[in-house]
VMD Tcl script that builds the backbone (N, CA, C; Angstrom):
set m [mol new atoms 291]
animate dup $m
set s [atomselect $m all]
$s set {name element resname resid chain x y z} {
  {N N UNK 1 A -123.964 129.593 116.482}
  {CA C UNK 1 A -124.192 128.239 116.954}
  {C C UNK 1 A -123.289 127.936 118.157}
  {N N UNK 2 A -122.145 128.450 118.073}
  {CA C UNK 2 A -121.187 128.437 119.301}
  {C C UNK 2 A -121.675 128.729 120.518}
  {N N UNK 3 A -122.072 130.142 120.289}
  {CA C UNK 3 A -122.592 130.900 121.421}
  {C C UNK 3 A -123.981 129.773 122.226}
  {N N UNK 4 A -124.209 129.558 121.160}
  {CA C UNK 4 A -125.682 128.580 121.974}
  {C C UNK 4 A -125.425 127.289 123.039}
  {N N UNK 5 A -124.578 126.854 121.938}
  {CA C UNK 5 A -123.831 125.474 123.051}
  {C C UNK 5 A -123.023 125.959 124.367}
  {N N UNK 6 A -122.284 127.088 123.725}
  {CA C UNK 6 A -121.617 127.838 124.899}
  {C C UNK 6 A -122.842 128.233 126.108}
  {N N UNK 7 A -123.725 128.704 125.722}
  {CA C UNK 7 A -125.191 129.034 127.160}
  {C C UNK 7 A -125.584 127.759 127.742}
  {N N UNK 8 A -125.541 126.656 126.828}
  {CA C UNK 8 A -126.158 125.304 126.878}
  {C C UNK 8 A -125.072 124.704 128.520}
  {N N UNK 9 A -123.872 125.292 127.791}
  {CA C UNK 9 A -122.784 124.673 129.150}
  {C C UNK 9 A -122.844 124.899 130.036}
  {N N UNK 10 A -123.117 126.241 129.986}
  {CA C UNK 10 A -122.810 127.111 131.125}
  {C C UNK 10 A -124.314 127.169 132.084}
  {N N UNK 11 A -125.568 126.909 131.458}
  {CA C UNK 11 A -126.424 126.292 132.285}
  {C C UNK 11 A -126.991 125.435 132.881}
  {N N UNK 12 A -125.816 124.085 132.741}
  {CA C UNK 12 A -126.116 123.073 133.258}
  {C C UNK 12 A -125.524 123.083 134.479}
  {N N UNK 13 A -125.625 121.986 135.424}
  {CA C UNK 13 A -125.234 122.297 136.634}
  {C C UNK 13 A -123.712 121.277 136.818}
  {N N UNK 14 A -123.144 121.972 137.129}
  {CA C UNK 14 A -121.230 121.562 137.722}
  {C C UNK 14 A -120.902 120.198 137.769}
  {N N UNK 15 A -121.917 119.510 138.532}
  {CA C UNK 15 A -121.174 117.651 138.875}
  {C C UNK 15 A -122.597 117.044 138.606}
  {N N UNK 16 A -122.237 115.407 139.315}
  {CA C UNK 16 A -122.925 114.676 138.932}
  {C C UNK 16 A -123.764 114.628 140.387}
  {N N UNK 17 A -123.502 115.293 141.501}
  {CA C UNK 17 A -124.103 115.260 142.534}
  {C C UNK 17 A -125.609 115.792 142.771}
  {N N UNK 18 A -125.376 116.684 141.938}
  {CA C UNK 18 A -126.064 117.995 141.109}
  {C C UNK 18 A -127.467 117.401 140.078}
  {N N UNK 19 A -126.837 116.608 139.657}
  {CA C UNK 19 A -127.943 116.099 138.508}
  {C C UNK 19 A -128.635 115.056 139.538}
  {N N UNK 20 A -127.987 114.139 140.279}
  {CA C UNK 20 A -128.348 113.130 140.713}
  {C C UNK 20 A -129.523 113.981 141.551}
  {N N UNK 21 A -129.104 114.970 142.658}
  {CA C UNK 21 A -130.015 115.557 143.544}
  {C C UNK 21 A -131.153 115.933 142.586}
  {N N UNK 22 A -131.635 116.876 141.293}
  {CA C UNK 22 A -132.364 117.132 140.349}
  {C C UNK 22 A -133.347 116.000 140.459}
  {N N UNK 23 A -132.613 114.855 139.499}
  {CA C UNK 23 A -133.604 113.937 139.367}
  {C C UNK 23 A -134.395 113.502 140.256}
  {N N UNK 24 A -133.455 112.864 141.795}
  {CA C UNK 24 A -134.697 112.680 142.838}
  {C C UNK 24 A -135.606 113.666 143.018}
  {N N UNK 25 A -135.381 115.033 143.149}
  {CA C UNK 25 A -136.332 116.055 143.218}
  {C C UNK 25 A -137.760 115.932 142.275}
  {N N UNK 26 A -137.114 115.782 141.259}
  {CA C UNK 26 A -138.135 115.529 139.847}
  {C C UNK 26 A -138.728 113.856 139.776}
  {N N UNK 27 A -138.513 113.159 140.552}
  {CA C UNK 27 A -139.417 111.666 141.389}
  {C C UNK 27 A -140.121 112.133 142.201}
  {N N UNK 28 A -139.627 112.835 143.045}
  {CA C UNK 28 A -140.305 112.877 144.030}
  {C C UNK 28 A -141.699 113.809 143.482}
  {N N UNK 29 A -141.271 114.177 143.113}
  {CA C UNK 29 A -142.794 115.519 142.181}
  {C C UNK 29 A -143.313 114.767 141.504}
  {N N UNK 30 A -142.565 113.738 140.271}
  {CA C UNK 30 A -143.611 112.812 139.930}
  {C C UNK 30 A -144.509 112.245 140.740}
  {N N UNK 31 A -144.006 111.639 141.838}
  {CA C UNK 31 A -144.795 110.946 142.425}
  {C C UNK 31 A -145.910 111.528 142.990}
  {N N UNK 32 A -145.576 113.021 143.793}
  {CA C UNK 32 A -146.260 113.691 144.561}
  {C C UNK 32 A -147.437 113.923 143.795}
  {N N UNK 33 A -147.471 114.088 142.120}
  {CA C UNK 33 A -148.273 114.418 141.454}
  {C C UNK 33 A -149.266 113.254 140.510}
  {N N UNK 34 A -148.382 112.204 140.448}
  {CA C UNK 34 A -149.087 110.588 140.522}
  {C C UNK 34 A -149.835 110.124 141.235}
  {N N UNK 35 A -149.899 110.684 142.716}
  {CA C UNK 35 A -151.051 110.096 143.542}
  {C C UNK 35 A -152.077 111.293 144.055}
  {N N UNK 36 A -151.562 112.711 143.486}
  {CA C UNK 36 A -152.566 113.376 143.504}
  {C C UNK 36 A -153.826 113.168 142.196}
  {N N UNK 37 A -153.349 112.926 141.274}
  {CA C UNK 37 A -153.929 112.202 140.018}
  {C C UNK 37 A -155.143 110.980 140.177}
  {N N UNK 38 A -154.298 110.003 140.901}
  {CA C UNK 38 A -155.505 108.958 141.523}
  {C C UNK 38 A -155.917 109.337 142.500}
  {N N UNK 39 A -156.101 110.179 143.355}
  {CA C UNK 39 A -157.429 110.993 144.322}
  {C C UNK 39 A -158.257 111.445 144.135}
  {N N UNK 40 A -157.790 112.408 142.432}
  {CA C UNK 40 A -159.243 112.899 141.969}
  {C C UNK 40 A -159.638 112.130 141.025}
  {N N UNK 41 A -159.004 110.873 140.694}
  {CA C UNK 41 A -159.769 110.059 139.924}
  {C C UNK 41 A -160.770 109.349 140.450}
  {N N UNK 42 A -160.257 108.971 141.973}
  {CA C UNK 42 A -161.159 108.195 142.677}
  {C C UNK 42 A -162.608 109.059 143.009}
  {N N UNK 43 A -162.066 110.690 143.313}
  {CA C UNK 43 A -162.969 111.300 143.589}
  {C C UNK 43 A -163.912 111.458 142.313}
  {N N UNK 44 A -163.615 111.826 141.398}
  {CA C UNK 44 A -164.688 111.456 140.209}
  {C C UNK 44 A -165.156 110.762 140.110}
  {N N UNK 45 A -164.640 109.262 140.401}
  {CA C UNK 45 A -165.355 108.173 140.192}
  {C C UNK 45 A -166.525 108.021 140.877}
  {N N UNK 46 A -166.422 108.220 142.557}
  {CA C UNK 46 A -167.522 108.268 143.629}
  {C C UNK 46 A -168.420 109.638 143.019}
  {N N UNK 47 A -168.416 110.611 142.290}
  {CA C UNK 47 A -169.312 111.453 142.081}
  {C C UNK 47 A -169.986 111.004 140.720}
  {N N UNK 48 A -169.403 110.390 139.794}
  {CA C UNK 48 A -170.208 109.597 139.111}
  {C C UNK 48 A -170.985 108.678 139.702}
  {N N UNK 49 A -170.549 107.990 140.888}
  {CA C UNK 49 A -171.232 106.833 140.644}
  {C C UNK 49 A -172.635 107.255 141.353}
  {N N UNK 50 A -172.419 108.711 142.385}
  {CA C UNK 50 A -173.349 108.752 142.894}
  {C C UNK 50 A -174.305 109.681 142.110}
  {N N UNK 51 A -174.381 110.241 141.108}
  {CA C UNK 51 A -175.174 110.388 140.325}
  {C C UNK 51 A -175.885 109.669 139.473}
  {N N UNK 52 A -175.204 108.338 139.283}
  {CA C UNK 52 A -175.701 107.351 138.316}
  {C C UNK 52 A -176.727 106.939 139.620}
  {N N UNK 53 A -176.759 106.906 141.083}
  {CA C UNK 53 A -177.457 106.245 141.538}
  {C C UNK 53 A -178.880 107.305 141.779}
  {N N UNK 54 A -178.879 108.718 141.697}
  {CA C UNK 54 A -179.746 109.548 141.811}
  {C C UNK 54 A -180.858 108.604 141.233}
  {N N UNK 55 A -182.378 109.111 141.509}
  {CA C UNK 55 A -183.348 109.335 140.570}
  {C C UNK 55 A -183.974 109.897 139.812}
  {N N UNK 56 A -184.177 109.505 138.730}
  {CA C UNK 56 A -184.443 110.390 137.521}
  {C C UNK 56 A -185.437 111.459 138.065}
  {N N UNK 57 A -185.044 112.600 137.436}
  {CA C UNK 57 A -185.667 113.651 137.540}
  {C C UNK 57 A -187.211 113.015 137.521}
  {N N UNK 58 A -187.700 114.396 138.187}
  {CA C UNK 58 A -189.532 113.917 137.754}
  {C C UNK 58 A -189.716 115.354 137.138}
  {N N UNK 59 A -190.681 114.996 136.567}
  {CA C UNK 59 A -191.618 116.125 135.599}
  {C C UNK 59 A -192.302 116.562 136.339}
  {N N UNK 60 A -192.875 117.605 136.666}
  {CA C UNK 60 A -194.230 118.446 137.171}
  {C C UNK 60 A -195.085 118.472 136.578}
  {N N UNK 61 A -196.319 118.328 136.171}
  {CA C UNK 61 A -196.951 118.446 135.470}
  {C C UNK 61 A -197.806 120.452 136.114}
  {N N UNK 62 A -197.325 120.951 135.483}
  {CA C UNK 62 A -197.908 122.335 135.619}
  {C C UNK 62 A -199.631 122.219 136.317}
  {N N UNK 63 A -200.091 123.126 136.932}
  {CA C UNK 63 A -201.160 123.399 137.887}
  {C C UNK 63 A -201.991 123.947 137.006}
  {N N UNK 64 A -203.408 123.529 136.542}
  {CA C UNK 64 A -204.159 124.316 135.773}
  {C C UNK 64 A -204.205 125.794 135.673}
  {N N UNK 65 A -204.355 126.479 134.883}
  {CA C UNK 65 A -204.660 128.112 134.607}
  {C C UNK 65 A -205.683 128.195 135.017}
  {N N UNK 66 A -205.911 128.997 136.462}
  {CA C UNK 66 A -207.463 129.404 136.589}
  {C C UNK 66 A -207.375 130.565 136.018}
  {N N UNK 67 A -209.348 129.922 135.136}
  {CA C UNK 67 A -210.021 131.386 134.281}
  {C C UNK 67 A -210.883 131.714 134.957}
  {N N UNK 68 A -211.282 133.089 134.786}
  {CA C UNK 68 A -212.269 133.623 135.521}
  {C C UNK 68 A -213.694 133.064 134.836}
  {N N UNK 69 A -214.777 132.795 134.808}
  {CA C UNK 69 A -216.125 132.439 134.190}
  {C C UNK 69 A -216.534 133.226 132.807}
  {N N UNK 70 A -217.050 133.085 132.152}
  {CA C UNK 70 A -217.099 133.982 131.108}
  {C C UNK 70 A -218.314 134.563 130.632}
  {N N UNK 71 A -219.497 133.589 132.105}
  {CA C UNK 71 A -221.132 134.174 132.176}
  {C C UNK 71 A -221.601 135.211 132.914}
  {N N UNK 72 A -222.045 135.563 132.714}
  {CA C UNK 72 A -222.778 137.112 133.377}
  {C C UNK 72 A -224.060 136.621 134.205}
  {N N UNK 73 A -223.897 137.469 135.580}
  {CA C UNK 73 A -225.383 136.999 136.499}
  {C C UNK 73 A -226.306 137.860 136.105}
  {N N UNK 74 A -227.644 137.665 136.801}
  {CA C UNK 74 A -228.984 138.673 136.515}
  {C C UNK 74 A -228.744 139.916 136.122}
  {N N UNK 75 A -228.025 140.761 137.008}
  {CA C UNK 75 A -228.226 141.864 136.553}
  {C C UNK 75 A -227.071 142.470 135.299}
  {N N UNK 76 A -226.346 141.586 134.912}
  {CA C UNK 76 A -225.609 141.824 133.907}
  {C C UNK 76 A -223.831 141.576 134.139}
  {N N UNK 77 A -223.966 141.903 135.734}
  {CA C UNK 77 A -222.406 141.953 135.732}
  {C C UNK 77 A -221.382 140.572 135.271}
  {N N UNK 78 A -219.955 140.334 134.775}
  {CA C UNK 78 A -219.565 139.117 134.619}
  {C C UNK 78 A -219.673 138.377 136.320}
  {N N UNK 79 A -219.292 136.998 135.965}
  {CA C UNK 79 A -219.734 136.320 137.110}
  {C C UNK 79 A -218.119 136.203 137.924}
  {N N UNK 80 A -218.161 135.920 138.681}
  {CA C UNK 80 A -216.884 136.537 139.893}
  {C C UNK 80 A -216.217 134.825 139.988}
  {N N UNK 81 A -216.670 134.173 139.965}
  {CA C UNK 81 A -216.341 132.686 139.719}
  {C C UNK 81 A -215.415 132.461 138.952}
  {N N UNK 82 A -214.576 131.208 139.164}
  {CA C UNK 82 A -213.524 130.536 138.426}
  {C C UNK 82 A -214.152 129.526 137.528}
  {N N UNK 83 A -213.715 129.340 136.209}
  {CA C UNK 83 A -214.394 128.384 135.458}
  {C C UNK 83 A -213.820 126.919 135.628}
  {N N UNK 84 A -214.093 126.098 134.956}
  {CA C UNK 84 A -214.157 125.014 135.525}
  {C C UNK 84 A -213.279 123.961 134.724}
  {N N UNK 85 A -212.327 123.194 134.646}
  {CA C UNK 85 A -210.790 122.964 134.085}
  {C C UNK 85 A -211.655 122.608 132.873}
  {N N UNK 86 A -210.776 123.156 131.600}
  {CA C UNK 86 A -211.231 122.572 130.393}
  {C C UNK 86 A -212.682 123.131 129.626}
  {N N UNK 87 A -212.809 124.148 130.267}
  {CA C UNK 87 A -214.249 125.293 130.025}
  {C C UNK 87 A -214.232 126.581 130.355}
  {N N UNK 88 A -215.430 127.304 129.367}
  {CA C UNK 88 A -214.295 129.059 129.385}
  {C C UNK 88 A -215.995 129.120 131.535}
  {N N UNK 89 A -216.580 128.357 131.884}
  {CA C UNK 89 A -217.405 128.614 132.810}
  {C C UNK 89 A -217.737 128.146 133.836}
  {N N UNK 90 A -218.189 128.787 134.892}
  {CA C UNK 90 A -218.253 127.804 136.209}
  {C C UNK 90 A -219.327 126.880 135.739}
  {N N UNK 91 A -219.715 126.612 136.526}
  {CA C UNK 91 A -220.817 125.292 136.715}
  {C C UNK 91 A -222.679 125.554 136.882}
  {N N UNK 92 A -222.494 126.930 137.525}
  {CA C UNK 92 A -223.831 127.268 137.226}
  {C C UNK 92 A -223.992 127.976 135.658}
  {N N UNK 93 A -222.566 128.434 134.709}
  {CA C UNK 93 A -223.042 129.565 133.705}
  {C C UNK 93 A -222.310 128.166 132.335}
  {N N UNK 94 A -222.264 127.049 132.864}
  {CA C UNK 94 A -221.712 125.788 131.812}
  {C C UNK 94 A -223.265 125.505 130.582}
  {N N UNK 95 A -223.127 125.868 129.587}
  {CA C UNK 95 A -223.762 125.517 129.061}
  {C C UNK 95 A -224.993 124.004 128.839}
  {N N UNK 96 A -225.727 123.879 128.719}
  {CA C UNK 96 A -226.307 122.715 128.922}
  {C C UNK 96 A -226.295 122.014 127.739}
  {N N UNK 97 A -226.698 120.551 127.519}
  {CA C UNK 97 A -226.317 119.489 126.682}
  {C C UNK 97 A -228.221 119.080 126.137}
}
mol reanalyze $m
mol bondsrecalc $m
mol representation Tube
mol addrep $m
């Protein structure tokens, strides 16, 4: 326990000139580091606020799936045509009503 207080002494610094210089050092860093603190607070703040002012995302609504037709012409082959949104056929091979 000796020995400890004994390191304790011996690493403090000599006078009071000593401590006094310390502490301003250790203000001055407070401070230096107090108003770096409110810069990026402010700066957060302006990046919030300018996101709060964005507009809401928009949705896409996805582009229909073109299908190919699913009717066959005269001579048998399938038909080369795109069918028609919401039907497996174009418009000439659309079933009738």
């Amino acid at each position: 326990m000796k020995f400890i207080l004994l390191l304790l002494l011996l690493a403090q610094p000599a006078g009071k000139a000593e401590l006094r210089q310390k502490i301003a050092d250790l203000k001055l860093k407070a401070f230096e580091m107090q108003m770096q603190i409110e810069l990026l607070e402010k700066q957060l703040h302006d990046v919030e606020e300018a996101e709060a002012n964005l507009p809401p995302p928009t949705i896409q609504a996805k582009p229909p799936v073109k299908t190919r037709c699913s009717g066959h012409n005269k001579n048998g082959a399938r038909c080369s045509r795109n069918a028609e949104a919401g039907s497996r056929f174009c418009w000439q091979h659309k079933p009738r009503r």
